[in-house]
N, CA, C and O atoms as a GROMACS GRO file, in nm:
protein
  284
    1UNK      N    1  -1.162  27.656   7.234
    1UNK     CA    2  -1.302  27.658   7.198
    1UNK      C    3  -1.365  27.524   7.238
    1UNK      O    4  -1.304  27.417   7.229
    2UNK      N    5  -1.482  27.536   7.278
    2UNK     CA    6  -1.563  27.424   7.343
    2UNK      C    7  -1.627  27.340   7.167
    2UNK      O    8  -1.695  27.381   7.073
    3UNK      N    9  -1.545  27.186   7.206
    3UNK     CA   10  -1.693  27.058   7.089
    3UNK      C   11  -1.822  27.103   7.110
    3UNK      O   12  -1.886  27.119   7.214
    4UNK      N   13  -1.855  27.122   6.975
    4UNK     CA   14  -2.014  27.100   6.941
    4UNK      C   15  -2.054  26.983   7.042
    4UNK      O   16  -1.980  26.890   7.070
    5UNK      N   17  -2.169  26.999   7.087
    5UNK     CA   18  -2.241  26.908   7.134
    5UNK      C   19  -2.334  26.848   6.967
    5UNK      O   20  -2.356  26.897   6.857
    6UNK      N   21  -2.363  26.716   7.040
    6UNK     CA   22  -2.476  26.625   6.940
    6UNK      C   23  -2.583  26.621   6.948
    6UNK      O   24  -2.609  26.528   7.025
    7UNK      N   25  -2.675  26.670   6.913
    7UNK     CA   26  -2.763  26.666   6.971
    7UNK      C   27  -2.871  26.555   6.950
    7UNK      O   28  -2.883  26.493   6.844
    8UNK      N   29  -2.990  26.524   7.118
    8UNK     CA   30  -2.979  26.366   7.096
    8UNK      C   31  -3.119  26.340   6.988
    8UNK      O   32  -3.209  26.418   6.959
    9UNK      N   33  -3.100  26.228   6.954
    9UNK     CA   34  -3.191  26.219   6.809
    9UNK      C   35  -3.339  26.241   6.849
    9UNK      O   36  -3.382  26.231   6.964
   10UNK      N   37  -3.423  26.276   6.720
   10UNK     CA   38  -3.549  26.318   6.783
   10UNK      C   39  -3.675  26.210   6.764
   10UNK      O   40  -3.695  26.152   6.657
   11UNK      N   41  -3.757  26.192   6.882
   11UNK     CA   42  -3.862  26.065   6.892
   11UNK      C   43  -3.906  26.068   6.735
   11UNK      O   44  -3.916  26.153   6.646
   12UNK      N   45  -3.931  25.891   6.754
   12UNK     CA   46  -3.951  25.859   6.616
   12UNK      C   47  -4.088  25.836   6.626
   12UNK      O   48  -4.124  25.719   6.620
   13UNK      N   49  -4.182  25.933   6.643
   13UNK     CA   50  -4.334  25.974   6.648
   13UNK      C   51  -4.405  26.024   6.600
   13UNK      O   52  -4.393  26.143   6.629
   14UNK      N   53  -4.496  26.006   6.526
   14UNK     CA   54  -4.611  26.096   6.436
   14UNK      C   55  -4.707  26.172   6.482
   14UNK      O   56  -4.810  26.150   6.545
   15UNK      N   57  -4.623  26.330   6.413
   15UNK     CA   58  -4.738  26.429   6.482
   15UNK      C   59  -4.877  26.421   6.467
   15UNK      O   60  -4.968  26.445   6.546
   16UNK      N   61  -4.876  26.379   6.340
   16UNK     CA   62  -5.105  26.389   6.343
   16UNK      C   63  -5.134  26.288   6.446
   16UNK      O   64  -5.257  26.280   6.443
   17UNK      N   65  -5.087  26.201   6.541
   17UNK     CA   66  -5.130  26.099   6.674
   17UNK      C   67  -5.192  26.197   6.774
   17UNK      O   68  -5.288  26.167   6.845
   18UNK      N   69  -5.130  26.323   6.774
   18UNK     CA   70  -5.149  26.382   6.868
   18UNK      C   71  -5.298  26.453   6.859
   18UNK      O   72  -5.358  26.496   6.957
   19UNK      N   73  -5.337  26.456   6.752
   19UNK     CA   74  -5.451  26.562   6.677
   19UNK      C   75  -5.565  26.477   6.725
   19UNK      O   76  -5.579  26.360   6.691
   20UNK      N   77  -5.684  26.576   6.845
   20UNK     CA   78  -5.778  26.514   6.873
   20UNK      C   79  -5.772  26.506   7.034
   20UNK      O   80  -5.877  26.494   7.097
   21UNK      N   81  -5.659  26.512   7.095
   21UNK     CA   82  -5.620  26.475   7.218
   21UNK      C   83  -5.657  26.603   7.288
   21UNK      O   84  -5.663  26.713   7.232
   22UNK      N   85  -5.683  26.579   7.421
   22UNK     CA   86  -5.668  26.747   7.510
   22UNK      C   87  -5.532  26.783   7.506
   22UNK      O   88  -5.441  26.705   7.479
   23UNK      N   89  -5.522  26.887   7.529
   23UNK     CA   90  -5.348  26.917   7.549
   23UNK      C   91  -5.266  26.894   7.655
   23UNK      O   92  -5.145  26.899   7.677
   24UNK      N   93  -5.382  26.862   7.727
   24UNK     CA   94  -5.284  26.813   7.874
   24UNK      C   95  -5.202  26.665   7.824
   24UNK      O   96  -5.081  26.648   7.837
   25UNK      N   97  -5.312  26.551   7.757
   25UNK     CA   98  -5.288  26.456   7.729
   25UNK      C   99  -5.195  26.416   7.613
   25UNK      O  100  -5.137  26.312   7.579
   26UNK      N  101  -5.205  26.574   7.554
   26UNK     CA  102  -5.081  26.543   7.422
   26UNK      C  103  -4.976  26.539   7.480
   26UNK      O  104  -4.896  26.446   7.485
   27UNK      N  105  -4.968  26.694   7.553
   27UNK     CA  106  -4.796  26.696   7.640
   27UNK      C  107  -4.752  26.572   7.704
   27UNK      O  108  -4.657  26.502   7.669
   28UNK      N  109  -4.847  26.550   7.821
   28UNK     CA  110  -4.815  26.407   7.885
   28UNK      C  111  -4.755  26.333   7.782
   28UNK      O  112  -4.638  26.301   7.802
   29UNK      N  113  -4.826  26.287   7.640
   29UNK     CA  114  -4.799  26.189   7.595
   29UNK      C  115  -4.640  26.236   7.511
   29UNK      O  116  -4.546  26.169   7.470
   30UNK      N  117  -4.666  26.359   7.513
   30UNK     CA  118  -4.540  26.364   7.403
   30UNK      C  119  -4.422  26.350   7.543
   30UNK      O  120  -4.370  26.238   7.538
   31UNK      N  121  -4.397  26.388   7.597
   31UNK     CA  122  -4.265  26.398   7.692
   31UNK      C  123  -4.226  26.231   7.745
   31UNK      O  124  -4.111  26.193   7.764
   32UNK      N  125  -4.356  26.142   7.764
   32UNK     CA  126  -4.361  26.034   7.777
   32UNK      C  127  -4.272  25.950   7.650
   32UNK      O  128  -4.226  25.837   7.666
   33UNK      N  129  -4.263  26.010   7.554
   33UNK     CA  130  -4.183  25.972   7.424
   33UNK      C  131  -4.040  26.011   7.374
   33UNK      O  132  -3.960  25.964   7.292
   34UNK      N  133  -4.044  26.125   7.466
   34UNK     CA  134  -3.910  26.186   7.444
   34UNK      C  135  -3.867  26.316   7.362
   34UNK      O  136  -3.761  26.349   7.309
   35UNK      N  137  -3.973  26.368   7.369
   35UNK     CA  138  -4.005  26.503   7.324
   35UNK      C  139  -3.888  26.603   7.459
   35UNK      O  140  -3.884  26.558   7.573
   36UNK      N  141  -3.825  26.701   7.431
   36UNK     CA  142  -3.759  26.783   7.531
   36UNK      C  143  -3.841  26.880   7.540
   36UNK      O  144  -3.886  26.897   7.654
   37UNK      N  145  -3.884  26.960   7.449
   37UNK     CA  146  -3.987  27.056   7.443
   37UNK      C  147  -4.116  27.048   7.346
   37UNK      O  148  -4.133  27.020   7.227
   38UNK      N  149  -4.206  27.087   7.462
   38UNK     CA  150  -4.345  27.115   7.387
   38UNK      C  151  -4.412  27.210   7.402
   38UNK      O  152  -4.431  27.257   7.514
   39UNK      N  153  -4.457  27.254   7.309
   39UNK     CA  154  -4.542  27.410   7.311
   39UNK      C  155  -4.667  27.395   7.212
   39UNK      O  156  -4.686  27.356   7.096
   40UNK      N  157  -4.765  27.460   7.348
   40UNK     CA  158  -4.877  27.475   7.305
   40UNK      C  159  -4.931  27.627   7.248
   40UNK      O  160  -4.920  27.723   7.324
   41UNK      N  161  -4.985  27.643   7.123
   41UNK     CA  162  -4.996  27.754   7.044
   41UNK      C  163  -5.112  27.802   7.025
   41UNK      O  164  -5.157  27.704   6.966
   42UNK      N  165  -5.210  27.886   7.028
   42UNK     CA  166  -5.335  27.947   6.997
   42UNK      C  167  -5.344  27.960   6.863
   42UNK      O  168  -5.253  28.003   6.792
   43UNK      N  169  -5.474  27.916   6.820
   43UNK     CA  170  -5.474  27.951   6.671
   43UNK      C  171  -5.421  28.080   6.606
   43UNK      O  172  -5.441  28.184   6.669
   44UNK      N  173  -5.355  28.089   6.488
   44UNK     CA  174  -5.307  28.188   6.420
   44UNK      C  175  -5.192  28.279   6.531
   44UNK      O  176  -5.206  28.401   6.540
   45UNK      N  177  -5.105  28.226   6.594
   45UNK     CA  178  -5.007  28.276   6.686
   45UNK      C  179  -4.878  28.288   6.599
   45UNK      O  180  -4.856  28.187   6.532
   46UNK      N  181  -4.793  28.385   6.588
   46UNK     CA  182  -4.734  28.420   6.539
   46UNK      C  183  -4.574  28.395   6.626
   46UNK      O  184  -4.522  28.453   6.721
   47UNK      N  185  -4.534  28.283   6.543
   47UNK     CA  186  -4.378  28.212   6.644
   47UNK      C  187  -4.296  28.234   6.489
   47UNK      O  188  -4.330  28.273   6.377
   48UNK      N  189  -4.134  28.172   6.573
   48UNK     CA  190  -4.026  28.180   6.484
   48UNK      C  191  -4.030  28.073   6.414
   48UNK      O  192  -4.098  27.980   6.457
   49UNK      N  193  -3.941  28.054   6.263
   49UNK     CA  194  -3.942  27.965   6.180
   49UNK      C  195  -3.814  27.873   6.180
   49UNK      O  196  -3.777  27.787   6.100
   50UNK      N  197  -3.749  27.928   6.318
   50UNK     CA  198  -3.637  27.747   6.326
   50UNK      C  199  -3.676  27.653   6.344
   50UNK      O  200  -3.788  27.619   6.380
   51UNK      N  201  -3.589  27.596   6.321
   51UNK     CA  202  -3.630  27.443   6.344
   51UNK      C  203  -3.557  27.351   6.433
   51UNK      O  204  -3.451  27.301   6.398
   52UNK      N  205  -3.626  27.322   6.578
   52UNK     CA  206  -3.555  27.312   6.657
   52UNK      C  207  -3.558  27.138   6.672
   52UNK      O  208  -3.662  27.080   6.640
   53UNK      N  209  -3.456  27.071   6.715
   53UNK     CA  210  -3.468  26.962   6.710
   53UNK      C  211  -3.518  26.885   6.872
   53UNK      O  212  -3.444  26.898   6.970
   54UNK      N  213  -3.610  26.832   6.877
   54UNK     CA  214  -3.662  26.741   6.990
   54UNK      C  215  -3.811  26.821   7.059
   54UNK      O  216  -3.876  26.793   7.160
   55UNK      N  217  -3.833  26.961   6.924
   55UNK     CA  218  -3.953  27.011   6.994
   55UNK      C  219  -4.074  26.984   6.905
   55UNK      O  220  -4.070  26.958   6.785
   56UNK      N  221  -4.192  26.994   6.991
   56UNK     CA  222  -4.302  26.929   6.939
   56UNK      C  223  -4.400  27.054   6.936
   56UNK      O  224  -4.410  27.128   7.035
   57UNK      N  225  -4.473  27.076   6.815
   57UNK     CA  226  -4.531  27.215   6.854
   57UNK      C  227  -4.755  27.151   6.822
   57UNK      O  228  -4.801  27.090   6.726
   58UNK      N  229  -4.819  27.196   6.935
   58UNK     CA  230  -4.962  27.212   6.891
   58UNK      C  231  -5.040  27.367   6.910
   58UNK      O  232  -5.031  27.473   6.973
   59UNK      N  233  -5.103  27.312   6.830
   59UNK     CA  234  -5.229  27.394   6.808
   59UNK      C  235  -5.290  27.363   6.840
   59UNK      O  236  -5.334  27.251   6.814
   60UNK      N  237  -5.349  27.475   6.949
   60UNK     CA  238  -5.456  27.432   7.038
   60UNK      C  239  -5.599  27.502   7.050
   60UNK      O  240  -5.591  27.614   7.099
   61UNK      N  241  -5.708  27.466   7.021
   61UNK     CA  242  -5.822  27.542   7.039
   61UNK      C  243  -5.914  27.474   7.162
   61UNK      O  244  -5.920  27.356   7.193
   62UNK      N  245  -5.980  27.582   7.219
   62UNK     CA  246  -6.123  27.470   7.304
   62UNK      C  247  -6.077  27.312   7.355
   62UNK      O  248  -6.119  27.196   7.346
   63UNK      N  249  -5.914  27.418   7.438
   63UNK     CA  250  -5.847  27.262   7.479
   63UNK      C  251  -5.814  27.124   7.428
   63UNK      O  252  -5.799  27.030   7.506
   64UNK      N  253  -5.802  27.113   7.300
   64UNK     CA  254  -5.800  27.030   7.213
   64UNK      C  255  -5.710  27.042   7.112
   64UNK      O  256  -5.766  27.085   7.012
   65UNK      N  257  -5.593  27.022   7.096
   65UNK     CA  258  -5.516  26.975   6.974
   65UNK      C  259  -5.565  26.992   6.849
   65UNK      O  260  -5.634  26.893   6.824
   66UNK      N  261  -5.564  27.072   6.754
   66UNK     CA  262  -5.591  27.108   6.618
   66UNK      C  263  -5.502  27.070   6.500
   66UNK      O  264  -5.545  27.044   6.388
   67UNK      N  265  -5.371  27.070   6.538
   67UNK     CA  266  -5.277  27.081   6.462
   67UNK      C  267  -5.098  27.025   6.504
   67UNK      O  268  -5.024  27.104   6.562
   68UNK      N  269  -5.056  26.906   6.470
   68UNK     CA  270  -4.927  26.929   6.549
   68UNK      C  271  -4.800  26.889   6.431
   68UNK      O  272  -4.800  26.808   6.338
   69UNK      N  273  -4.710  26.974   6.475
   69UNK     CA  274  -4.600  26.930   6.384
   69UNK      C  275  -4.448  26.983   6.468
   69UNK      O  276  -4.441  27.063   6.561
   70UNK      N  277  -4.331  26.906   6.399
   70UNK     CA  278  -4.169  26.908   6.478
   70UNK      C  279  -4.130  27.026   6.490
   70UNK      O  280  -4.193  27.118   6.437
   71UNK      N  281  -4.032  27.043   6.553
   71UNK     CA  282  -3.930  27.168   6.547
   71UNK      C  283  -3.985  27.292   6.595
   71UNK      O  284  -3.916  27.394   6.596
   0.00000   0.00000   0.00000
């Protein structure tokens, strides 16, 4: 059987920074930090409730960042 991998620790960054930004400029900024994944969400979009480590999730309206939080 194959070792667990570790997985690598997640940016030490505060999601409300992102709130306010276009989303082009959030992503940019989040991957620039060390984010592995980022996903941009439409208001009231209906996703899964894991919690993934190194992903960054927004809410996005009228191109603009509404809402952002981990996993």
């Amino acid at each position: 059987m194959a070792p667990f991998s570790t997985p690598s620790p997640e940016p030490q960054d505060n999601p409300a920074t992102y709130v306010g930004l276009s989303a082009e400029a959030a992503e940019r900024r989040a991957r620039e930090r060390g984010w592995t994944t980022v996903r941009s969400l439409p208001p009231g979009a209906i996703v899964t409730m894991e919690y993934r480590v190194g992903r960054l999730n927004f809410e996005v309206a009228d191109g603009t960042v509404r809402r952002s939080w981990k996993g």
